[in-house]
Steps between C-alpha positions, in 0.01 A plus 500: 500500500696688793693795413880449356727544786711845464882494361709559831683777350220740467450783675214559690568838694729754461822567758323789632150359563689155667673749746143698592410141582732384715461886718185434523553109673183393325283163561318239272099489651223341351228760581516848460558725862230630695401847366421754240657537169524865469711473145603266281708463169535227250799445209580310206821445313523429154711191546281191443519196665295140416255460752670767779287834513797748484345759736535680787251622735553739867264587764484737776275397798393723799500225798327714739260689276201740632305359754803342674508629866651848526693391833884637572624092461727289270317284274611235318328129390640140627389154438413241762579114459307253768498137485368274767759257656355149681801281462832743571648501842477823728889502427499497129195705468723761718770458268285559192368841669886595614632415137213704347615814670886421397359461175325877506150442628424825677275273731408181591229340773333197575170423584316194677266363275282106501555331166352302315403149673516696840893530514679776659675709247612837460475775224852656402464867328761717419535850352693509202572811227297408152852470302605205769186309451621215301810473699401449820153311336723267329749426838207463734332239260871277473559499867179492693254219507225708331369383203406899376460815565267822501578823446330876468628864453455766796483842456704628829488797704830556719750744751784655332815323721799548584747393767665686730757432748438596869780455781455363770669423842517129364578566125344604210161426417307500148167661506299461246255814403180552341400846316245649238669598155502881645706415765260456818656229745203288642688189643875354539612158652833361595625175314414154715852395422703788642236491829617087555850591484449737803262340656731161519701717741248716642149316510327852663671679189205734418466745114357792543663654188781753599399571853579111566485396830659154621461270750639480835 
């Protein structure tokens, strides 16, 4: 027989461990995360309750243990959704990969593909953080044509960035740039949007970060 449902008026946690919670902006998974559990710790009240093991259990993982490369970078893991698209439109397939970006994806791409029965089709990926998984999984499945979806974990290596603002004789312009965690600079790039502004009124508009030099 399943379990006797709970009486709504029982508590479960106490005020202070509901507020450690919410700090901590946690997220239902249904796998454990990518690592090593360097400690652990297991409780048990004395409350009983039919059917409901009345326990409490913490881990702490190490997600980039030993033998993870010693390089001066940012790391971090992300999960990658493709499906393969033979009956959307080039339109609507560009509005799925526009609306997955509104929606948080920190990237998304197409790629030509042949599909099945020799139609011309393409793969849509995007990059999304674990936690937004079934969000964005559950969006792309009600509005595109695909019938499902795959999805892996990545373990990512990546630039420190930050933005900084550089003057120039036709406005401001973001740059975007790339350092190790110890503060070595190895690339920057201005934002494509702030370079069309200019360039709608000067086409020979040329970045060169602050040293800009402009067209005739």
């Amino acid at each position: 027989m399943p379990p006797a449902i709970l009486e709504s008026d029982v508590e479960l946690s106490t005020p202070t461990g509901v507020a450690i919670l919410k700090a901590l902006s946690p997220a239902f998974v249904d796998a454990w995360p990518v690592g090593v559990v360097r400690a652990q710790g297991m409780g048990a009240g004395s409350r009983s309750f039919d059917g409901y093991p009345n326990v409490f259990r913490i881990a702490l993982f190490d997600a980039h243990p030993e033998g993870s490369p010693s390089l001066p970078y940012e790391y971090d893991s992300v999960v990658e959704i493709c499906c393969n698209l033979d009956d959307e439109t080039p339109e609507r397939t560009a509005w799925l990969a526009a609306t997955a970006l509104e929606m948080g994806a920190l990237d998304v791409w197409t790629t030509p593909v042949v599909g099945k029965k020799g139609r011309a089709a393409v793969t849509l990926s995007l990059l999304v953080a674990p936690a937004d998984l079934p969000r964005v999984g559950d969006w792309l499945l009600r509005r595109s044509s695909t019938f499902g979806l795959r999805y892996s974990t990545w373990d990512r290596l990546k630039l420190s960035r930050e933005v900084e603002i550089v003057e120039t004789p036709r406005g401001q312009v973001s740059v975007q740039v790339g350092s190790t965690t110890d503060g070595e600079i190895l690339k920057s790039k201005p934002e494509h949007d702030d370079l069309a502004r200019i360039w709608a009124e000067d086409p020979d508009f040329e970045f060169r970060g602050p040293d800009t030099v402009t067209g005739e």
